[in-house]
LUMTI-385049 format. One line per field, with one value per residue (C-alpha): residue in one letter; residue number from 1; x, y, z. Coordinates in nm, 3 decimals. Example, Ala and Ser with C-alpha at 12.3 -4.5 7.8 and 13.67 -1.06 7.14 Angstrom:
res	A	S $
n	1	2 $
u	1.230	1.367 $
v	-0.450	-0.106 $
w	0.780	0.714 $
***
This chain:
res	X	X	X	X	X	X	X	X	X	X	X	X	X	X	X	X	X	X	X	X	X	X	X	X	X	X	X	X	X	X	X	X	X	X	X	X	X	X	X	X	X	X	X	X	X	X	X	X	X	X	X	X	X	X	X	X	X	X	X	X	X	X	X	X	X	X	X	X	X	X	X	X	X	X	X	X	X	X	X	X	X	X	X	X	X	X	X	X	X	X	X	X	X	X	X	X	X	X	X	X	X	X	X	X	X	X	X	X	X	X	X	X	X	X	X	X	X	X	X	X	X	X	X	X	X	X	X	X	X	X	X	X	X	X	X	X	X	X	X	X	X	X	X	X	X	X	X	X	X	X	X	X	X	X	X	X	X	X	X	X	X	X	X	X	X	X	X	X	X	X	X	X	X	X	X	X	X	X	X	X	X	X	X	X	X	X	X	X	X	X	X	X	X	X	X	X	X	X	X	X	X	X	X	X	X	X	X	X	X	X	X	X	X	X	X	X	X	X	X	X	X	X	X	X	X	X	X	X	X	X	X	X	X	X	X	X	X	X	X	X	X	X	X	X	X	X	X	X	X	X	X	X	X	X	X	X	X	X	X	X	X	X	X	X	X	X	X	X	X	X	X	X	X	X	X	X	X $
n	1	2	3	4	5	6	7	8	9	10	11	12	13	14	15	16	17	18	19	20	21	22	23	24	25	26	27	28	29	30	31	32	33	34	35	36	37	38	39	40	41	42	43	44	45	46	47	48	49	50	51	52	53	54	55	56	57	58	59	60	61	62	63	64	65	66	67	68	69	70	71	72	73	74	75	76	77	78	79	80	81	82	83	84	85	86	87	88	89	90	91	92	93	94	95	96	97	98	99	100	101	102	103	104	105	106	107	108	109	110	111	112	113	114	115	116	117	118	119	120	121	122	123	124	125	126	127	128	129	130	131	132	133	134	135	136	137	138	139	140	141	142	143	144	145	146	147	148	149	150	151	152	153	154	155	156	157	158	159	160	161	162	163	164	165	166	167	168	169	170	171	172	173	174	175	176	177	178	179	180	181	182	183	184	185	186	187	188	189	190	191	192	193	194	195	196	197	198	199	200	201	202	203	204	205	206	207	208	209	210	211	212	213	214	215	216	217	218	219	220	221	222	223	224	225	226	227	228	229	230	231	232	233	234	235	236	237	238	239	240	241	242	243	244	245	246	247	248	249	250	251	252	253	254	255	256	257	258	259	260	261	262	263	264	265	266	267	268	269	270	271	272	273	274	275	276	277 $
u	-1.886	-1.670	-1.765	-1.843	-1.844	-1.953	-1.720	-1.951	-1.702	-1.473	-1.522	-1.362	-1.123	-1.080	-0.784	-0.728	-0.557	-0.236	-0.023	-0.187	0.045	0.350	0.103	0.024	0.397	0.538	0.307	0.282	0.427	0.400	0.547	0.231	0.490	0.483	0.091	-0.129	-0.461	-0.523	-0.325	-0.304	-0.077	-0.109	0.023	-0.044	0.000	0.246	0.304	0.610	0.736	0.617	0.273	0.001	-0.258	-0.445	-0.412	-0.583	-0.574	-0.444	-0.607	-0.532	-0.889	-0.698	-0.585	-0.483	-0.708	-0.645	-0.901	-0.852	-1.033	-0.990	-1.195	-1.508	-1.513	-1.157	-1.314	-1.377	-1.033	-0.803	-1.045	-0.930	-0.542	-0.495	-0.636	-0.416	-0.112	-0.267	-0.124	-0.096	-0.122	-0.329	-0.615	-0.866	-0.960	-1.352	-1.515	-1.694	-1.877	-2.167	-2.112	-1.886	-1.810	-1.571	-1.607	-1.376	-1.289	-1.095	-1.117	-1.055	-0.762	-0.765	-0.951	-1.326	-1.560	-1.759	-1.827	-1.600	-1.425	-1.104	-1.013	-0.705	-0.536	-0.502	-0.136	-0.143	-0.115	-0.384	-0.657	-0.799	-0.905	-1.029	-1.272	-1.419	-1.747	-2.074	-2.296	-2.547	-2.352	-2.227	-2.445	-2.268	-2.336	-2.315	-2.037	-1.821	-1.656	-1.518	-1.337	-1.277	-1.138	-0.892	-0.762	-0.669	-0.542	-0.302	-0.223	-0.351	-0.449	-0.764	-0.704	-0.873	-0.856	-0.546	-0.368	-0.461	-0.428	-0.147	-0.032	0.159	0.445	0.415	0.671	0.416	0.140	0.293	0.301	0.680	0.510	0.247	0.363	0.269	0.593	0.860	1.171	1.389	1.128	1.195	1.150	0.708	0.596	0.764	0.995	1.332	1.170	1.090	1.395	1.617	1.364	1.423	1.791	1.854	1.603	1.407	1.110	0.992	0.627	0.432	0.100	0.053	-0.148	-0.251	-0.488	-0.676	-0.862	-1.132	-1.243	-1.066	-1.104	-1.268	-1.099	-0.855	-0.793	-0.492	-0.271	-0.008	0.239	0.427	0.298	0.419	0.158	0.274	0.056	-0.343	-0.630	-0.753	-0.966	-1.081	-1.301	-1.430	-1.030	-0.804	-0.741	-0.431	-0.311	-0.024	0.235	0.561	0.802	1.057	0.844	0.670	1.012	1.122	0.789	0.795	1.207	1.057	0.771	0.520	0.176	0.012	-0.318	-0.617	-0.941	-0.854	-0.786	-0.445	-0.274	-0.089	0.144	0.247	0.570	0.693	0.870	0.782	0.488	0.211	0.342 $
v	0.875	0.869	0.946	0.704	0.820	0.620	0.660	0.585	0.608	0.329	-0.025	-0.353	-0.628	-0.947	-1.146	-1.500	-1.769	-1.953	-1.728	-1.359	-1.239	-1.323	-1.225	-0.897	-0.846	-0.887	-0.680	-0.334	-0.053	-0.168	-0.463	-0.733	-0.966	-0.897	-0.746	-0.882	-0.861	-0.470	-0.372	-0.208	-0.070	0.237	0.143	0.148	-0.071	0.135	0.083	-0.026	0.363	0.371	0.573	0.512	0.265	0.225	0.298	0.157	0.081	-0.322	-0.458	-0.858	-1.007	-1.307	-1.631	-1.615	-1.325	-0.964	-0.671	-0.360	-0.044	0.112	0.386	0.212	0.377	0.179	-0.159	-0.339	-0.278	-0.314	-0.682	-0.730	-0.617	-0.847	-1.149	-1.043	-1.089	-1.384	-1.622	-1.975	-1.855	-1.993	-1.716	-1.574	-1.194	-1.051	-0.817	-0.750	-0.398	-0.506	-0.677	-0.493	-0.110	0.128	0.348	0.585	0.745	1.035	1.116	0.828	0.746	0.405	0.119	0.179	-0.116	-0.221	-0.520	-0.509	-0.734	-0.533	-0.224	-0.062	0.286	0.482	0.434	0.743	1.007	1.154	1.004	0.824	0.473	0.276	-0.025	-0.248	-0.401	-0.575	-0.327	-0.173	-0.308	-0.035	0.264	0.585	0.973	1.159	1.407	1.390	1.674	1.624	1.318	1.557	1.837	1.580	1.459	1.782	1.898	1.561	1.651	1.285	1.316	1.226	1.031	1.178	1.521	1.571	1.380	1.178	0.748	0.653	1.006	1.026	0.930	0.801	1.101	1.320	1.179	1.205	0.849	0.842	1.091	0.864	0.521	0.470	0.283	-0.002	0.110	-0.193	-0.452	-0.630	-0.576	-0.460	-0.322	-0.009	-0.017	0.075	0.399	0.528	0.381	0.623	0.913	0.895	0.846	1.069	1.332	1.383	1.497	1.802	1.861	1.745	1.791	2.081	2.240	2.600	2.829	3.064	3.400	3.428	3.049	2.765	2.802	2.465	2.197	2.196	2.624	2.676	2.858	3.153	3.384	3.634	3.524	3.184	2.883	2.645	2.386	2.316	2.333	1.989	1.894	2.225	2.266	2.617	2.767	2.538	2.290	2.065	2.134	1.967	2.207	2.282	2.317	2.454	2.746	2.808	2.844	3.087	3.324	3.326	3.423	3.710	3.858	3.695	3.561	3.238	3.293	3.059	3.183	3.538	3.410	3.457	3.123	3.091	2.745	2.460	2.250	2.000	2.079	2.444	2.671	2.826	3.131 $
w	2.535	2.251	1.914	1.641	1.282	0.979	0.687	0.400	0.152	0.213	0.158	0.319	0.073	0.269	0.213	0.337	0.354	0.454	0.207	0.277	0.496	0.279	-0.057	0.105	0.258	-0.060	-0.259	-0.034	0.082	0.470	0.667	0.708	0.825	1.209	1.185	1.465	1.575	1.741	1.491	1.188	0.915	0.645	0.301	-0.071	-0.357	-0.647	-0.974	-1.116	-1.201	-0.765	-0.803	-0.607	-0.733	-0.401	-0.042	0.275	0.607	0.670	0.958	1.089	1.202	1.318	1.168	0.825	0.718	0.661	0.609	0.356	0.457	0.064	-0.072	-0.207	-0.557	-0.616	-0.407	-0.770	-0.884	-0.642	-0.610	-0.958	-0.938	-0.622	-0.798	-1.102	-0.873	-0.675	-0.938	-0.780	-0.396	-0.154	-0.072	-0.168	-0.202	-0.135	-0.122	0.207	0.161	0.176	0.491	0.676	0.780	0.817	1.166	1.304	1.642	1.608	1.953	2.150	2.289	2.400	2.219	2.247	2.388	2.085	1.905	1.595	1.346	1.401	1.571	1.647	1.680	1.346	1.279	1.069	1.371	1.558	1.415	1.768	1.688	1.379	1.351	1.036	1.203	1.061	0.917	1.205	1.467	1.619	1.685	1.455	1.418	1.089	1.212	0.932	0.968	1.326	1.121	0.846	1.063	1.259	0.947	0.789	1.063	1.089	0.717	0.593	0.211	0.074	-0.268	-0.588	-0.371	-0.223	-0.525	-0.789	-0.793	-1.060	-1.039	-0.708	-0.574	-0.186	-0.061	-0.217	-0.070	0.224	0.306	0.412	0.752	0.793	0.879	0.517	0.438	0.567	0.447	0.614	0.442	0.152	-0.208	-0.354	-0.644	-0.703	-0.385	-0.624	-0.676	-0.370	-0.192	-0.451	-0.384	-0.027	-0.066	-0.293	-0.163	-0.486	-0.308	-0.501	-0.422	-0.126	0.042	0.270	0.536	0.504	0.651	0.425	0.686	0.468	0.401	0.218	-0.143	-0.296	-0.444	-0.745	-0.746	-0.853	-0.609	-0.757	-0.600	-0.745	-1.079	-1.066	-1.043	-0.708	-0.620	-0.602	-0.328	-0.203	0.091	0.270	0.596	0.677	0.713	0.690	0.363	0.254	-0.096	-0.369	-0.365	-0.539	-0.251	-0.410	-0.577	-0.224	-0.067	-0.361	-0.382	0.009	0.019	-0.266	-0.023	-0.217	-0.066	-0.171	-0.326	-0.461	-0.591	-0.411	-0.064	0.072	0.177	0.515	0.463	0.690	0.532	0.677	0.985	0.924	1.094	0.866	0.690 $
***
């Protein structure tokens, strides 16, 4: 049977209305445009300079009405930016939490049979499926770390761990590897900015999987080789972790013989395209 786990930590935003696809569309990192019910989109909502303010799963319940699974400590604020924005469209933006639920699958590979508001595949990787249902309507476990353990291993960021809101660019977050962004779509908030990062290749730090022999060192050690500080620990489970890391110094202590180390373990890395080293 596959595996349902609750994810207490997020809450649901619904937004409705004849103009929340274009609203939405306009506003975000991902292309709402063409979403349809069973599906789903990864994006964020930048600010002008192109950091992340938010991020969250978009899912289309049907009609004219859209569901944000968002962390739930950021729920009351990203409320409050969308209205800012809403100006004179016609929707409306609420919050659901306390009717609605955030469940994932990791393992599953086709849609499960449950009764759910929305469900559809993760579109961040191998993450199985996702679903937003009425609280207590679908029976859950409390295996968070099977979800945990998928999503490290699938290199998906944890914000306020892995990198901090209004701090990150979306290439760092690695949101450019996760479906996280339309770059054909038209212009959002902050879209000049990563458009010339990815153009230009600006890229300088990223999040990346390592594997530590001795257990992953908790969040926010600083990691050193050769003397030189190159990144931070982030979300960690028993051996392996992702971490914020200065590419270009990893490349350079590596090139120099020099091991990765945080809080005494030595650090094994996995950049993008690259096997742990």
């Amino acid at each position: 049977m596959t595996k349902a786990i609750l994810l207490g930590d997020r809450g649901i935003i619904e937004v409705s209305g004849e103009d929340a696809a274009a609203f939405l569309h306009n506003l975000v990192t991902n292309d709402v445009a063409s979403l349809k019910p069973g599906e789903a989109r990864f994006a964020a909502l930048l600010t002008p300079q192109g950091k992340i303010l938010f991020d969250f799963l978009i899912f289309a319940a049907g009609g004219d009405r859209y569901l944000l699974d968002c962390p739930l400590a950021l729920v009351a604020d990203l409320q409050k930016r969308l209205n800012i924005y809403k100006l004179r469209s016609k929707l409306t933006v609420t919050d659901r939490s306390d009717a609605f639920e955030a469940i994932a699958f990791p393992d599953a590979r086709e849609p499960p049979q449950v009764e759910a508001v929305a469900i559809a595949a993760d579109p961040r990787g191998s993450l199985g499926f996702r679903a937003v249902a009425e609280k207590g309507q679908i029976p859950t476990g409390d295996d968070r770390k099977a979800y945990d353990a998928r999503r490290i291993q699938a290199g998906v960021p944890l914000g306020g761990v892995d990198f901090a809101y209004g701090g990150t660019f979306p290439h760092e977050a690695n949101m450019d590897l996760l479906s996280g962004i339309d770059f054909k779509k038209g212009c959002y908030v902050g879209q000049e900015v990563v458009s010339r990062m990815k153009h230009r290749g600006l890229v300088r730090k990223r999040v990346a999987k390592y594997h530590a022999q001795a257990g992953a060192p908790a969040p926010g050690e600083a990691i050193r080789a050769g003397g030189v500080e190159i990144g931070v620990t982030g979300s960690r489970l028993e051996e392996d972790g992702l971490a914020m890391i200065r590419l270009d110094r990893l490349d350079a202590a590596l090139a120099a013989g020099a091991t990765p180390v945080a809080a005494g373990a030595d650090l094994s890395f996995e950049t993008q395209g690259k096997p742990p080293r």
